[in-house]
N, CA, C and O atoms as CSV, one atom per row, in Angstrom:
chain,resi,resn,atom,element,x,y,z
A,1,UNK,N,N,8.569,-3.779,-14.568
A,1,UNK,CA,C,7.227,-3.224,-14.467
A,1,UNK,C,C,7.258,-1.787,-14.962
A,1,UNK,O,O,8.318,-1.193,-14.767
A,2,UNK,N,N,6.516,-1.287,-15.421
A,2,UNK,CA,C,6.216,0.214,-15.693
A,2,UNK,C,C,5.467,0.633,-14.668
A,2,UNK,O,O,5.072,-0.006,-13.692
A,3,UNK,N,N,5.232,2.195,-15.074
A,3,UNK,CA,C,4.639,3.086,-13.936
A,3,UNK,C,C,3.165,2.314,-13.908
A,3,UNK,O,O,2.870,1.966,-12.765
A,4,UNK,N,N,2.212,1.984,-14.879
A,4,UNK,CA,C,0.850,2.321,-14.918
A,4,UNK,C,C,0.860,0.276,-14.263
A,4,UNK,O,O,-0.081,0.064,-13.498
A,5,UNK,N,N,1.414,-0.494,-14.424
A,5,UNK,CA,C,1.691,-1.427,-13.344
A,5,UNK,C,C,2.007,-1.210,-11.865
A,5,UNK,O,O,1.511,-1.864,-10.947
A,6,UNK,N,N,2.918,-0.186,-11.736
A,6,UNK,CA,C,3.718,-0.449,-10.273
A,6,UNK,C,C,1.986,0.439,-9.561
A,6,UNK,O,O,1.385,0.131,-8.532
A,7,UNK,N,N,1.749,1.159,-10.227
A,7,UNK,CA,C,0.502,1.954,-9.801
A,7,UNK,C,C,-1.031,1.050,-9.236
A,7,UNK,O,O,-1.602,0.992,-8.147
A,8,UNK,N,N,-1.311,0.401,-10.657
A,8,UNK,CA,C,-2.103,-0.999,-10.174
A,8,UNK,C,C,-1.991,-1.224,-9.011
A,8,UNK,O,O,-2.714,-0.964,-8.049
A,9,UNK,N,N,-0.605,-1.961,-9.160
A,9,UNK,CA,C,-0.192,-3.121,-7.878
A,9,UNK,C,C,-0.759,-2.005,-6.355
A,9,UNK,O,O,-1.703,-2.028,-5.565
A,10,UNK,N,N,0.326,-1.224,-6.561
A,10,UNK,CA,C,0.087,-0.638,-5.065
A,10,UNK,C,C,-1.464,-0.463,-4.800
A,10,UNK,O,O,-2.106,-1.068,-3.941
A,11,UNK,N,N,-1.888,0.356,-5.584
A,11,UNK,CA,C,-3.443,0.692,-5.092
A,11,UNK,C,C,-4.596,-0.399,-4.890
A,11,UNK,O,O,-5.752,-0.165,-4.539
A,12,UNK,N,N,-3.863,-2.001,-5.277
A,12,UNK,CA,C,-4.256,-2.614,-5.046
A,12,UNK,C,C,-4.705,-3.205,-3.823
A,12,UNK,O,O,-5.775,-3.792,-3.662
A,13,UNK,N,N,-3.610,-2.964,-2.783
A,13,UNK,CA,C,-3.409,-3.073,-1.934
A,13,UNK,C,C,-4.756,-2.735,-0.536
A,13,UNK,O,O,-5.132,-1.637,-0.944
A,14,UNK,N,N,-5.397,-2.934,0.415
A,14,UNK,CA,C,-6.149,-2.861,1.142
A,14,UNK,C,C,-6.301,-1.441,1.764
A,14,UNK,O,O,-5.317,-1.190,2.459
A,15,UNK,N,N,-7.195,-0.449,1.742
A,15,UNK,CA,C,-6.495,0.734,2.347
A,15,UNK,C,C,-5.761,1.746,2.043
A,15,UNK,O,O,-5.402,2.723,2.700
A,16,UNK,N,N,-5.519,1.323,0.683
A,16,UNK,CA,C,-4.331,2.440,0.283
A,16,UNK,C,C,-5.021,3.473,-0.591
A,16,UNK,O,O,-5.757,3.324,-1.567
A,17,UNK,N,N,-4.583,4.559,0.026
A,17,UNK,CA,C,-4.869,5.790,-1.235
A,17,UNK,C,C,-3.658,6.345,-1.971
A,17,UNK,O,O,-2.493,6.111,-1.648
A,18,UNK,N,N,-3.956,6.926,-2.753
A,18,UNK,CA,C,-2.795,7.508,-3.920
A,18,UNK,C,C,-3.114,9.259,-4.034
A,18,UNK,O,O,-4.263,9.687,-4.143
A,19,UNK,N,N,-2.173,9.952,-3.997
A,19,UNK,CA,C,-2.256,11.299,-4.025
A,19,UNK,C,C,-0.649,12.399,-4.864
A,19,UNK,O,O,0.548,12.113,-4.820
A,20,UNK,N,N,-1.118,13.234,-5.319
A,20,UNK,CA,C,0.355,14.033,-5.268
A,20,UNK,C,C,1.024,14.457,-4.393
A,20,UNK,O,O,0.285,15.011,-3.579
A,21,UNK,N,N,1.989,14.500,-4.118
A,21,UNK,CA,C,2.745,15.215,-2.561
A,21,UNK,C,C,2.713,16.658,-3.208
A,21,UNK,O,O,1.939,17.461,-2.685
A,22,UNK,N,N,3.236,16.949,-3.957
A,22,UNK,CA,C,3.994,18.013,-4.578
A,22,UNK,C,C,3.452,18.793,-5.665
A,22,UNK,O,O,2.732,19.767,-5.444
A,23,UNK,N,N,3.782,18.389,-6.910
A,23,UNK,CA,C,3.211,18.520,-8.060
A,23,UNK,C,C,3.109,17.346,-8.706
A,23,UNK,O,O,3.300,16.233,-8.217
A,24,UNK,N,N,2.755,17.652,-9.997
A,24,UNK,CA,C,2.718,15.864,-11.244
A,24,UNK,C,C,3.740,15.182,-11.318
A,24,UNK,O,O,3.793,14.470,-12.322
A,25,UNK,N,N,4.503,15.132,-10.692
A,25,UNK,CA,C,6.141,14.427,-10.824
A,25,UNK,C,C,5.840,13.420,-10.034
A,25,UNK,O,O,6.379,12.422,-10.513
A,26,UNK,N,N,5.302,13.175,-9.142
A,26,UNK,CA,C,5.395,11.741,-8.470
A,26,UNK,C,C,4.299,11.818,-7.411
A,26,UNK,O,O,3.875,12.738,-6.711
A,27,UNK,N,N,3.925,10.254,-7.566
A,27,UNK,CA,C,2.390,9.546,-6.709
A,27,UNK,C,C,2.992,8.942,-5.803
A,27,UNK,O,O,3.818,8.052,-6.006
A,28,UNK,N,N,2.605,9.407,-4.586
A,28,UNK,CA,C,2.407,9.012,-3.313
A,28,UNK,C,C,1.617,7.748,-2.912
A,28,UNK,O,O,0.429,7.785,-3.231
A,29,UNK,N,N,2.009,6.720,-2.323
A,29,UNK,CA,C,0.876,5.587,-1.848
A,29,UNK,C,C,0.589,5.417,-0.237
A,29,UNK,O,O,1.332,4.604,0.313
A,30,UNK,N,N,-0.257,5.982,0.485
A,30,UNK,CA,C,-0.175,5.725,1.796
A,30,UNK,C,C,-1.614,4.468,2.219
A,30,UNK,O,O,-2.489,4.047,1.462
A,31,UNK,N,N,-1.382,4.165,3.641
A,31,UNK,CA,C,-2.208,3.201,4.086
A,31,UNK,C,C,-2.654,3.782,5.274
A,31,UNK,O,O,-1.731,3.710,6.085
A,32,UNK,N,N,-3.913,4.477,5.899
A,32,UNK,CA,C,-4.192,4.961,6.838
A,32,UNK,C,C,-3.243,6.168,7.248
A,32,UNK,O,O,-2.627,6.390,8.291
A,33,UNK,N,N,-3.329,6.750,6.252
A,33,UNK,CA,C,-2.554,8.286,5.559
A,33,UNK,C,C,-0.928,8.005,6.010
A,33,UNK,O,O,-0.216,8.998,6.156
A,34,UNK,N,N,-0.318,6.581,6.239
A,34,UNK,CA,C,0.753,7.063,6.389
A,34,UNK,C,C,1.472,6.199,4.802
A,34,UNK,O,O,1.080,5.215,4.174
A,35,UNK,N,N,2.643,7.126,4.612
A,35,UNK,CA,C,2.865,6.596,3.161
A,35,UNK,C,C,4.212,5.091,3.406
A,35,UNK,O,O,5.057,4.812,4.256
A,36,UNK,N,N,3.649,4.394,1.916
A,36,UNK,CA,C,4.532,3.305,1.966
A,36,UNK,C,C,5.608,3.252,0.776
A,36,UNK,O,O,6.595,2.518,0.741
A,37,UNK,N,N,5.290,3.997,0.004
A,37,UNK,CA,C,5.801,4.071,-1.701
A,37,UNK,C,C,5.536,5.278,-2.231
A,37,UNK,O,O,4.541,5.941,-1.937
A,38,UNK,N,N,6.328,5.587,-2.960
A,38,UNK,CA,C,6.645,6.881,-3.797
A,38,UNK,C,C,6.733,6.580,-5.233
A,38,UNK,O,O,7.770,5.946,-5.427
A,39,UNK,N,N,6.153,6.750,-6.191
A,39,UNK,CA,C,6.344,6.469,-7.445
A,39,UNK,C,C,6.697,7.886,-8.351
A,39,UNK,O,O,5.794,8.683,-8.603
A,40,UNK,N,N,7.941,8.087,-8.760
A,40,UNK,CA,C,8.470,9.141,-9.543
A,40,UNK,C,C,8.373,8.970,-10.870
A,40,UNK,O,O,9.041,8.209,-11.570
A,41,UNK,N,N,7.124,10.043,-11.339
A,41,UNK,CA,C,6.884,10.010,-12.688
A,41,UNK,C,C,7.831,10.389,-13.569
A,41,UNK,O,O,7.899,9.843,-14.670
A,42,UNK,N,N,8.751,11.450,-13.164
A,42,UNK,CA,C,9.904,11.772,-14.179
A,42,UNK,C,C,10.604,11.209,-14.729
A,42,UNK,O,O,11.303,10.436,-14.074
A,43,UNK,N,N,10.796,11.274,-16.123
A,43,UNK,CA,C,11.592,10.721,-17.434
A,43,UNK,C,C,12.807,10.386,-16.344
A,43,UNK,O,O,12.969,9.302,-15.783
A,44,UNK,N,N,13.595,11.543,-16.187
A,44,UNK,CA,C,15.187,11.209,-16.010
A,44,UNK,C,C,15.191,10.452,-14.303
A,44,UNK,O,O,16.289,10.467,-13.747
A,45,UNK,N,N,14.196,9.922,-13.647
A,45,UNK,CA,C,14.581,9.568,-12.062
A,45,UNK,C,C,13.157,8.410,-11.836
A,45,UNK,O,O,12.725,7.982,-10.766
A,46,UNK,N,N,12.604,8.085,-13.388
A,46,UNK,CA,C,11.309,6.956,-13.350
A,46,UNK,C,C,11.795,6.041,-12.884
A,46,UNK,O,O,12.383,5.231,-13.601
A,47,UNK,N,N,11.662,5.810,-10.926
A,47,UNK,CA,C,11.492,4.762,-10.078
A,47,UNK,C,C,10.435,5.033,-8.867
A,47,UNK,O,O,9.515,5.847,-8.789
A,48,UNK,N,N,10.893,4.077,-7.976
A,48,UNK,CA,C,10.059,3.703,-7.079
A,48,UNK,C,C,10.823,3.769,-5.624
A,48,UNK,O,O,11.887,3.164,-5.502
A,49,UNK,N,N,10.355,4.398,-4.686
A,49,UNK,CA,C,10.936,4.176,-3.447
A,49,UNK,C,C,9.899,3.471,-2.743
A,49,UNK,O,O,8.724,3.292,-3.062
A,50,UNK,N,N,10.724,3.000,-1.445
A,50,UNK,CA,C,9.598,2.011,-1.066
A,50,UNK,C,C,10.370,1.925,0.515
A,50,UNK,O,O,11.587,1.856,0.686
A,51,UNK,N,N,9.205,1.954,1.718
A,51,UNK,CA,C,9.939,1.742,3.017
A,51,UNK,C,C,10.412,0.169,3.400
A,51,UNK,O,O,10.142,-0.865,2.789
A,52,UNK,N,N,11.156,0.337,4.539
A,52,UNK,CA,C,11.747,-0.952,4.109
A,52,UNK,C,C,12.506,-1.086,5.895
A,52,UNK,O,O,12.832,-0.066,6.501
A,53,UNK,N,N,12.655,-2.309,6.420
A,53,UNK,CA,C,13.231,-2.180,7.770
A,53,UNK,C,C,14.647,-2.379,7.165
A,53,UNK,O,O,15.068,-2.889,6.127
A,54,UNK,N,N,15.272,-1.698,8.359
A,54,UNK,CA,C,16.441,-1.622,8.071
A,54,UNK,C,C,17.508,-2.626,7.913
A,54,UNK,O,O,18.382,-2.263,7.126
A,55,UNK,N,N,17.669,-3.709,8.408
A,55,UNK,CA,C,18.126,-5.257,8.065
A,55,UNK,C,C,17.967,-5.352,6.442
A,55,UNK,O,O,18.950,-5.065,5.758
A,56,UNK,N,N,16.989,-5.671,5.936
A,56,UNK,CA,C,16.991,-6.002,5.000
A,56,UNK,C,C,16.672,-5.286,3.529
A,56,UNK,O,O,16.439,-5.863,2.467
A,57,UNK,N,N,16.747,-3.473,3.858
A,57,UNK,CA,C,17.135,-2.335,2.993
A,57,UNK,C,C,18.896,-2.638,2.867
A,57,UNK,O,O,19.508,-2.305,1.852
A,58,UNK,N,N,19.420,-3.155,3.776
A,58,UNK,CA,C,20.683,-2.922,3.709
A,58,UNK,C,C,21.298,-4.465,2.780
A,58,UNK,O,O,22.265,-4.372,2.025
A,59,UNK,N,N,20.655,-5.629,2.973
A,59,UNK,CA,C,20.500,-6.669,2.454
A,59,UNK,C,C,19.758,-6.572,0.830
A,59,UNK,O,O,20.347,-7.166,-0.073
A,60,UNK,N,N,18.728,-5.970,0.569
A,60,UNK,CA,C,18.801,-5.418,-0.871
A,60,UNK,C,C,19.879,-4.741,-1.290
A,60,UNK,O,O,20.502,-5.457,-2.074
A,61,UNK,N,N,20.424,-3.637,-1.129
A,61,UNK,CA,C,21.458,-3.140,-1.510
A,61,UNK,C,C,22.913,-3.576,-1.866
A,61,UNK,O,O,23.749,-3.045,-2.598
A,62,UNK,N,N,22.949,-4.786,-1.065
A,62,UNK,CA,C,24.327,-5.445,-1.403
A,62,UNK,C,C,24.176,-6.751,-2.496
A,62,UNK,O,O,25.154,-7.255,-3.049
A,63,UNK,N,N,22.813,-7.192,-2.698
A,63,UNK,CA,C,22.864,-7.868,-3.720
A,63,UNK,C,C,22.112,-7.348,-4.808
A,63,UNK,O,O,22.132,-8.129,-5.759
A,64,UNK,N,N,21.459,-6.319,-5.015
A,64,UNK,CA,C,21.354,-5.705,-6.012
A,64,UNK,C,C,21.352,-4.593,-6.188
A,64,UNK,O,O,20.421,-3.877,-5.818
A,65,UNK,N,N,22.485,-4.124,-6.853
A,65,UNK,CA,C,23.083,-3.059,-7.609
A,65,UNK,C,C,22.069,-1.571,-8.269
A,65,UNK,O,O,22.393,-0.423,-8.574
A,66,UNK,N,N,20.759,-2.316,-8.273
A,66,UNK,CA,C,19.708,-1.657,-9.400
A,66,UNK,C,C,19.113,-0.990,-7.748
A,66,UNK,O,O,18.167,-0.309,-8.145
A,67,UNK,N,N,19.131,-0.845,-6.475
A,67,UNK,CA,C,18.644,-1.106,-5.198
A,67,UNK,C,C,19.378,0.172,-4.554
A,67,UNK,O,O,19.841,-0.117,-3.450
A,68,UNK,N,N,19.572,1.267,-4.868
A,68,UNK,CA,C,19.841,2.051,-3.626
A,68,UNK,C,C,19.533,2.831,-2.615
A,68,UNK,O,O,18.312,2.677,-2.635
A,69,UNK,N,N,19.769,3.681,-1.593
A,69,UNK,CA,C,18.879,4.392,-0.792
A,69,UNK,C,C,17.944,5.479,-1.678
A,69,UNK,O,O,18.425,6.054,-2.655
A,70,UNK,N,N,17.004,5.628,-1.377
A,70,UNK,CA,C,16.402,7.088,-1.410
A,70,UNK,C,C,16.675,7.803,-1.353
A,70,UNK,O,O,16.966,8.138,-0.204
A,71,UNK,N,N,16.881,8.765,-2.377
A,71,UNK,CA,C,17.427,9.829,-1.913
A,71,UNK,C,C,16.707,11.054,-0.906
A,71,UNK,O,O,17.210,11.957,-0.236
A,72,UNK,N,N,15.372,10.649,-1.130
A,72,UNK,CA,C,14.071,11.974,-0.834
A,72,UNK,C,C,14.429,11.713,0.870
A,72,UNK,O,O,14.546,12.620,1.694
A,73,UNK,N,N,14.602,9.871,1.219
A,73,UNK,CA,C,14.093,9.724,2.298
A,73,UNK,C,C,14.836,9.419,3.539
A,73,UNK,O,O,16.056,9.429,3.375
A,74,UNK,N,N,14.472,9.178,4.611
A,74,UNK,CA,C,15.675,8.762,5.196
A,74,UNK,C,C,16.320,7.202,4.508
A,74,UNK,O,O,15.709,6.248,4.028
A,75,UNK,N,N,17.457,7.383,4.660
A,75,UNK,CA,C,18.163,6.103,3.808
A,75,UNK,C,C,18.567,5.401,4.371
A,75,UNK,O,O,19.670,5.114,3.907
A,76,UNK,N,N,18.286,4.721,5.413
A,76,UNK,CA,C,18.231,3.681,6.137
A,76,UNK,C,C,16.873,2.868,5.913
A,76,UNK,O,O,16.873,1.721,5.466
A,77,UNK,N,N,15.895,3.459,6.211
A,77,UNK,CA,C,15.066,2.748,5.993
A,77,UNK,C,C,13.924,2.968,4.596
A,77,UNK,O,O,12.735,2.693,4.755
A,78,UNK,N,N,14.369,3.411,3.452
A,78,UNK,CA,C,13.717,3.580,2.263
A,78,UNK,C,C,15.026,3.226,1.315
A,78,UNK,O,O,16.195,3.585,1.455
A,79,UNK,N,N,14.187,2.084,-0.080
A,79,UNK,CA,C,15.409,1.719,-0.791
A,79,UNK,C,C,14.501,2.549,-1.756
A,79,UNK,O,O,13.291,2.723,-1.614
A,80,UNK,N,N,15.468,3.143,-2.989
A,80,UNK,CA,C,15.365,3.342,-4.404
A,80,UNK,C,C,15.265,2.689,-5.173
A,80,UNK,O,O,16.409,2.277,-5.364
A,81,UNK,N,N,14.208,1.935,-6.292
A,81,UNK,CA,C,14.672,1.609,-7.600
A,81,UNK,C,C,14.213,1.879,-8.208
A,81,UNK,O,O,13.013,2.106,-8.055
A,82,UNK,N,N,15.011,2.094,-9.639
A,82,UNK,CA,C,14.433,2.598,-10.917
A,82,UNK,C,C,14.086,1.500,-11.736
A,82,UNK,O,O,14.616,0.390,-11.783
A,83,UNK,N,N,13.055,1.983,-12.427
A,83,UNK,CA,C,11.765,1.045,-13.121
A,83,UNK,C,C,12.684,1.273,-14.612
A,83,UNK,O,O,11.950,0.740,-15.444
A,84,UNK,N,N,13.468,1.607,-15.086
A,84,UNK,CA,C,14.720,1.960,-16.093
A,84,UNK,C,C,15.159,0.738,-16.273
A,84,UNK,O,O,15.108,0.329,-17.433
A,85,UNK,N,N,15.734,-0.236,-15.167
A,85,UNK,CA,C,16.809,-1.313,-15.038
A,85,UNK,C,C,15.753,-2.807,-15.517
A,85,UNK,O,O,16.537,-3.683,-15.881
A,86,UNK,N,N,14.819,-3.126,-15.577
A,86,UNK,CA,C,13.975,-4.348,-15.737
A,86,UNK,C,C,13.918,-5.154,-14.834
A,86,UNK,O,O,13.507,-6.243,-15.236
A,87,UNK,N,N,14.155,-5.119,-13.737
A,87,UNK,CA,C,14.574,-5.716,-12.496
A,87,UNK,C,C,12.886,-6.950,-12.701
A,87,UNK,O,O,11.895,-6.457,-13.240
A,88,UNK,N,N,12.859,-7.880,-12.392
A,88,UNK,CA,C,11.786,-8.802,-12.147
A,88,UNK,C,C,10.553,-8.271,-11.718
A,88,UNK,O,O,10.784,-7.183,-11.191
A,89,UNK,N,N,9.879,-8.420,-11.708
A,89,UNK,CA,C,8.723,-7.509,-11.439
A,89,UNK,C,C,7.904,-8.537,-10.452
A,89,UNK,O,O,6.973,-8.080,-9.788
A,90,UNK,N,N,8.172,-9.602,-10.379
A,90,UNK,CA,C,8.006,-10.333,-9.170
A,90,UNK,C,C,8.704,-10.087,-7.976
A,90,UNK,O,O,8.213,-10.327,-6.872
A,91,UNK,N,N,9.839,-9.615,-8.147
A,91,UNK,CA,C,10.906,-9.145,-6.688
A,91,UNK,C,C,10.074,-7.587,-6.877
A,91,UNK,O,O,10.179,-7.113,-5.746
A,92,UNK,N,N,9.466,-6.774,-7.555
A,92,UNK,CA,C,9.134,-5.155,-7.085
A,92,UNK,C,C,7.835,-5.527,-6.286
A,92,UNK,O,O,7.506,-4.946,-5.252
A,93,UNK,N,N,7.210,-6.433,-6.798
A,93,UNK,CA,C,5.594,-6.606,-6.222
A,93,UNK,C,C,6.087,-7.249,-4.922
A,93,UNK,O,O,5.461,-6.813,-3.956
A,94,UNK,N,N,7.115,-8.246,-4.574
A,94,UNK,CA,C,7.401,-8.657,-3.381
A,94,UNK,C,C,8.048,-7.112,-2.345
A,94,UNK,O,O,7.469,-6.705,-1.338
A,95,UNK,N,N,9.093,-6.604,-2.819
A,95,UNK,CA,C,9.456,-5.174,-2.526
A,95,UNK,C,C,8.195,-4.151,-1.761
A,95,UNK,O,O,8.307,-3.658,-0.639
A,96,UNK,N,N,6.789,-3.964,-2.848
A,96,UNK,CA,C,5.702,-3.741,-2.507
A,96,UNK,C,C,5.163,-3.965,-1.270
A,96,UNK,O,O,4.937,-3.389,-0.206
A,97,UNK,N,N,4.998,-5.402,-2.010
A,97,UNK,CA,C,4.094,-6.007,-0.310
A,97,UNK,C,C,5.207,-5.912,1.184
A,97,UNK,O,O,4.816,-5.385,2.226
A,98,UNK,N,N,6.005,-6.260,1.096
A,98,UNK,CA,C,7.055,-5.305,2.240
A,98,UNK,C,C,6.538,-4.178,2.740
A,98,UNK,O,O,5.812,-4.002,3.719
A,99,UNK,N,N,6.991,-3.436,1.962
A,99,UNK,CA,C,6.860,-1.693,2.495
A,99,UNK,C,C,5.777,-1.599,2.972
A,99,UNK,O,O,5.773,-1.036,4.067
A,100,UNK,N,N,4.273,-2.114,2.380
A,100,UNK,CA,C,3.245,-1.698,2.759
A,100,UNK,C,C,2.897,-2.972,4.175
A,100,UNK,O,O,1.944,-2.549,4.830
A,101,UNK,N,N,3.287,-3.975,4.591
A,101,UNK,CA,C,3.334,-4.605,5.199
A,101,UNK,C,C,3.622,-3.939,6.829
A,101,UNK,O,O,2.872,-3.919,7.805
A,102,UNK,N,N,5.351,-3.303,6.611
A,102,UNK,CA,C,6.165,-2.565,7.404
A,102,UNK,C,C,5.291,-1.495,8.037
A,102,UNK,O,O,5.391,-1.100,9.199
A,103,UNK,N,N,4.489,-1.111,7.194
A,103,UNK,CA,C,3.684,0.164,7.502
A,103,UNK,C,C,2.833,-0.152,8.295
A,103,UNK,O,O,2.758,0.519,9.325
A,104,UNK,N,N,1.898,-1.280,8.091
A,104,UNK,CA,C,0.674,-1.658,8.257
A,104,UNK,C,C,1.102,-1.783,9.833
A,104,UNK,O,O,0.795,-0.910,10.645
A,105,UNK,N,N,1.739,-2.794,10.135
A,105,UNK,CA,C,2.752,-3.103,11.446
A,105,UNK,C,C,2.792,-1.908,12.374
A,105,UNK,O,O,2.635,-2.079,13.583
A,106,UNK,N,N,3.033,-0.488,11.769
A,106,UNK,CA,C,3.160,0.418,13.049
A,106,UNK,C,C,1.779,1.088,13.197
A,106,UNK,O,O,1.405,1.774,14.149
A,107,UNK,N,N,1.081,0.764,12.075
A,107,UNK,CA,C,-0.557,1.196,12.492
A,107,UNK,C,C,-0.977,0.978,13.943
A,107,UNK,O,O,-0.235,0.161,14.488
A,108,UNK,N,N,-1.835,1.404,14.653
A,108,UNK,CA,C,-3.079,0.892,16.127
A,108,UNK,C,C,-3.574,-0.188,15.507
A,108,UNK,O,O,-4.036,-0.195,14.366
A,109,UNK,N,N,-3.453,-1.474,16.536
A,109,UNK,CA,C,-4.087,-2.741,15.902
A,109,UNK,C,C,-5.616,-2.480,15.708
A,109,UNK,O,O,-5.927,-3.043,14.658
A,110,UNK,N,N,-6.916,-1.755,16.370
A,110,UNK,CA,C,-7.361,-1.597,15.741
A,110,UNK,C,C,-7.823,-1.108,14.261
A,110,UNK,O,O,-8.797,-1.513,13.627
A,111,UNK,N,N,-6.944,-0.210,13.910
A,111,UNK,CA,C,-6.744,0.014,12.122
A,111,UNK,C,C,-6.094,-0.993,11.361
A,111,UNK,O,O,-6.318,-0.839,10.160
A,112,UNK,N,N,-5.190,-2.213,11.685
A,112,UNK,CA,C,-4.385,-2.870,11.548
A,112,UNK,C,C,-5.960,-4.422,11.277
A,112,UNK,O,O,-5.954,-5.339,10.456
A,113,UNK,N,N,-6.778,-4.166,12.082
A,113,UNK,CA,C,-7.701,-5.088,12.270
A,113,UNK,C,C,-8.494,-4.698,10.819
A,113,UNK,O,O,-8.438,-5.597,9.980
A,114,UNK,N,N,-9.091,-3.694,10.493
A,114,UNK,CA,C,-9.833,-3.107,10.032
A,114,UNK,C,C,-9.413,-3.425,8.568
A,114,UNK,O,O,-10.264,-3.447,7.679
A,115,UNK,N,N,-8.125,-3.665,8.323
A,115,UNK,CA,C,-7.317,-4.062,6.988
A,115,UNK,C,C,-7.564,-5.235,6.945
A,115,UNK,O,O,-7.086,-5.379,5.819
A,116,UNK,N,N,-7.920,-6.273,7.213
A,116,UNK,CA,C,-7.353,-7.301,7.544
A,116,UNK,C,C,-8.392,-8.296,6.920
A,116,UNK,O,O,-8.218,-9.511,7.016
């Protein structure tokens, strides 16, 4: 997937807004302002972080190589990948719906309702 895809997808998502954290280097995706994905616009580090429970951040990582922690984030529970490697773009959109899933989960079920 490329950036102006992985961008789509997320904002696709129910709830979600998109913002800069920082400067133009990378888009933020949160769901009821809390964030689920990080998209790094920069040439030399163009990927995607994405939250992730910890079981199965650690279970990406051992079977794919292209899959490592975050560096920004805590690294247990945020994996890295770079949009560089071609990785399936059916496993990033599944990756996606995860993170923002994970998130949705620690919302107040009323906001959790409100998505829904």
């Amino acid at each position: 997937m490329n950036i102006e895809e992985v961008r789509e997808y997320c904002i696709s998502k129910k709830g979600v807004t998109e913002g800069f954290p920082f400067d133009d280097t990378a888009l933020v995706f949160k769901v009821a302002g809390r964030m689920f994905a990080l998209l790094d616009l920069s040439e030399e580090n163009r990927g995607l972080s994405l939250k992730c429970d910890p079981e199965l951040a650690l279970e990406l990582r051992e079977h794919y190589p292209e899959v490592t922690p975050a560096y920004h984030f805590n690294k247990k529970h945020w994996n890295g990948i770079s949009l560089k490697t071609g990785l399936d773009s059916k496993l990033i959109k599944e990756w996606i719906d995860h993170s923002y899933q994970v998130t949705v989960l620690k919302l107040p079920k009323k906001v959790q309702e409100d998505l829904e």
